[in-house]
C-alpha positions in Angstrom: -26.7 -38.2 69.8 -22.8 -39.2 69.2 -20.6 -36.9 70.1 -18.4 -35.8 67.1 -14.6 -34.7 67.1 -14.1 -31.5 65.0 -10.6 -30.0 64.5 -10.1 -26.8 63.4 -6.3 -26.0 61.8 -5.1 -22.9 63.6 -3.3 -20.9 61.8 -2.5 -16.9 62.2 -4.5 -16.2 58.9 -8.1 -14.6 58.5 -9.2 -17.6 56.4 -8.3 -20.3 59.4 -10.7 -17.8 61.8 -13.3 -17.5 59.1 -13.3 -21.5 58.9 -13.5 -21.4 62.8 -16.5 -19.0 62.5 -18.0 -21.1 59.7 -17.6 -24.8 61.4 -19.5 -22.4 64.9 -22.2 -21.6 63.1 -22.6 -24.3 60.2 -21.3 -27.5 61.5 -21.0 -27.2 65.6 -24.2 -29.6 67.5 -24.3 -29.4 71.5 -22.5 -31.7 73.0 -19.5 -31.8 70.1 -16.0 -31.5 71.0 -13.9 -29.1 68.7 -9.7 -29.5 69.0 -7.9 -26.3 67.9 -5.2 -27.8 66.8 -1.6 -25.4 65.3 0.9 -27.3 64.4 4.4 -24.8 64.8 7.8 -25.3 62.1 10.2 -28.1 63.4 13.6 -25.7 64.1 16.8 -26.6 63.0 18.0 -26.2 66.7 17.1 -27.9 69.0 17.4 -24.7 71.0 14.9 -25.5 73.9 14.4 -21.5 74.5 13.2 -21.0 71.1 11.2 -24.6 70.7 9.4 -23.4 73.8 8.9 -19.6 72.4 7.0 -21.5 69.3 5.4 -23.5 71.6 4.2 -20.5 73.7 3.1 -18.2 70.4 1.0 -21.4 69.3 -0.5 -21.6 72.2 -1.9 -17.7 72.4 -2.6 -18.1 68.7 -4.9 -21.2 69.4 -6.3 -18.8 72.9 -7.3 -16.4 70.4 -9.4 -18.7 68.6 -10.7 -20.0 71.6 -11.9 -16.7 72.5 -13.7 -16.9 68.9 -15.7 -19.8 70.3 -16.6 -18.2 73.9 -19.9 -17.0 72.3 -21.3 -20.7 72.0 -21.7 -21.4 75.5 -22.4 -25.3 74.7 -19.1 -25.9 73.0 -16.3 -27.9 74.5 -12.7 -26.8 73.6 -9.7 -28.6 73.9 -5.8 -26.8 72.4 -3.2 -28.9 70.7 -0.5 -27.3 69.9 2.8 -29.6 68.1 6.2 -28.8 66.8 5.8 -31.0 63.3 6.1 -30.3 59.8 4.9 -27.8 57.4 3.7 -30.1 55.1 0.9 -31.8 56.8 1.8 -35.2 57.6 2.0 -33.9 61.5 -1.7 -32.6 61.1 -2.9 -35.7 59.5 -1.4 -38.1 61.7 -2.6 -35.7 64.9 -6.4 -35.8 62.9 -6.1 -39.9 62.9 -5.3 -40.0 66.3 -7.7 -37.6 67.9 -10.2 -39.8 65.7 -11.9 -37.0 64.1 -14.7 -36.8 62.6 -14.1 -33.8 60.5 -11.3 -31.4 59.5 -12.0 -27.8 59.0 -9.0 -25.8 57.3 -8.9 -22.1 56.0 -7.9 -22.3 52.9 -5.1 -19.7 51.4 -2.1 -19.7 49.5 0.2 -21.2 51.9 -2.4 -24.1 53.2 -0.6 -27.3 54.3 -3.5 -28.2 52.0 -1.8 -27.8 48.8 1.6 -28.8 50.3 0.1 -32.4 51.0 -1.6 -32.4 47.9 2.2 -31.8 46.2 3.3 -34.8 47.9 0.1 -37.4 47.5 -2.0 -38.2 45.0 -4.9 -38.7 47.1 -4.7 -36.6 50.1 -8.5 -37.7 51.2 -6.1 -41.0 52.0 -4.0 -39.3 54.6 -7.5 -38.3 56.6 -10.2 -40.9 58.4 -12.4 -38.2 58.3 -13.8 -35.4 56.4 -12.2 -32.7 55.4 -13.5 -29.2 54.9 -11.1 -26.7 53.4 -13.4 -23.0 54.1 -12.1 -20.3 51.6 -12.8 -16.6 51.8 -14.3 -14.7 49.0 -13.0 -12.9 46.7 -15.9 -10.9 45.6 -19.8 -11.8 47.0 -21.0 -14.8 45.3 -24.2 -16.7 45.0 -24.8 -20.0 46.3 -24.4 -23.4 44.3 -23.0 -26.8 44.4 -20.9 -27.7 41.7 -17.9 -30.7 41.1 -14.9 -29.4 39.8 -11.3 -31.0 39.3 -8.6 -29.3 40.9 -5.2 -29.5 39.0 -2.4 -28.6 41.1 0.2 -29.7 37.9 0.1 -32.2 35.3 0.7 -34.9 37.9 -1.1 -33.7 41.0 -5.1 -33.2 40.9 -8.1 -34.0 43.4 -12.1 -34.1 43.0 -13.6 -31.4 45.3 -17.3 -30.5 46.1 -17.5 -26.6 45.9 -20.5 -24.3 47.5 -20.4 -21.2 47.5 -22.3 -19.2 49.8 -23.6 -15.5 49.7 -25.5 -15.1 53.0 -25.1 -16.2 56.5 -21.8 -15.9 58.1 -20.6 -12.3 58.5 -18.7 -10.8 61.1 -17.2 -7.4 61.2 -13.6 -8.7 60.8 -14.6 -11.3 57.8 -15.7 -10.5 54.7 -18.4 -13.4 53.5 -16.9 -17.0 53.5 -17.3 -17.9 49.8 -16.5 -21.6 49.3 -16.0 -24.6 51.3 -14.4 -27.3 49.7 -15.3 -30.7 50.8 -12.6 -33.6 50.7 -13.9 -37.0 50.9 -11.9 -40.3 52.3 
């Protein structure tokens, strides 16, 4: 069995730990490696005291959601943690060169997500991998697959493959994870 490469955005937002959660339970096979990768804002100093205060907070952020992970004994963990941009070109370079084979982002209103969408017409291109943008629910749903076009503006839209799910995943924290949205290269 091939060993696969999953990295997991982190982010200090319930939807990036519910995605975590998800991609442990739903996507995780022994022997895979996951990456937690954060990605901290570029600062206008160069200030090395506060690049390395970023660098420190992004690193107990992605400890956190390691300790998420400490209940599947069989997983292998490794932290990245990146002063880059908050659009998502950092992530999707850092993606390309860990050579993953999936992405798993919580998705909520301040995703890179829709950031990179603004900026590309076809994000998927900016990935070699899959990409699975996990959103938390709103209210409990059932589950289905559907296709549905996403229009960020008049210029700006990308094909998605929505399920919803209504049982599985809960945790005390999380309410139900309600969509995963599937990006394809």
């Amino acid at each position: 069995m091939d060993v696969r490469k999953i990295v997991v955005v982190v982010e200090d937002a319930d939807a990036a730990r519910t995605a975590l959660r998800w991609a442990l339970h739903n996507l995780l096979r022994h022997g895979d490696l996951i990456t937690l990768l954060h990605v901290f804002p570029s600062l206008r100093s160069r200030n090395k005291n506060k690049i390395r205060l970023h660098r420190v907070k992004g690193f107990q952020l992605a400890l956190s959601f390691k300790e998420i992970c400490n209940n599947f004994p069989n997983s292998k963990i490794e932290i990245v943690v990146r002063e880059g941009d908050q659009e998502g070109g950092t992530i999707a370079r850092l993606v390309r060169e860990i050579g993953a084979s999936t992405l798993v982002v919580g998705l909520h209103d301040q995703s890179f997500l829709y950031k990179l969408a603004m900026a590309h017409n076809n994000i998927a291109s900016n990935f070699n991998c899959k990409v699975l943008a996990i959103k938390p629910p709103t209210t409990p749903l059932t589950t289905r697959n559907t296709n549905i076009r996403l229009t960020m503006d008049s210029s700006t839209s990308m094909d998605f493959s929505h399920v919803e799910i209504s049982d599985g995943l809960r945790n005390q924290e999380e309410s139900w994870i309600s969509s995963v949205i599937s990006i394809h290269p």
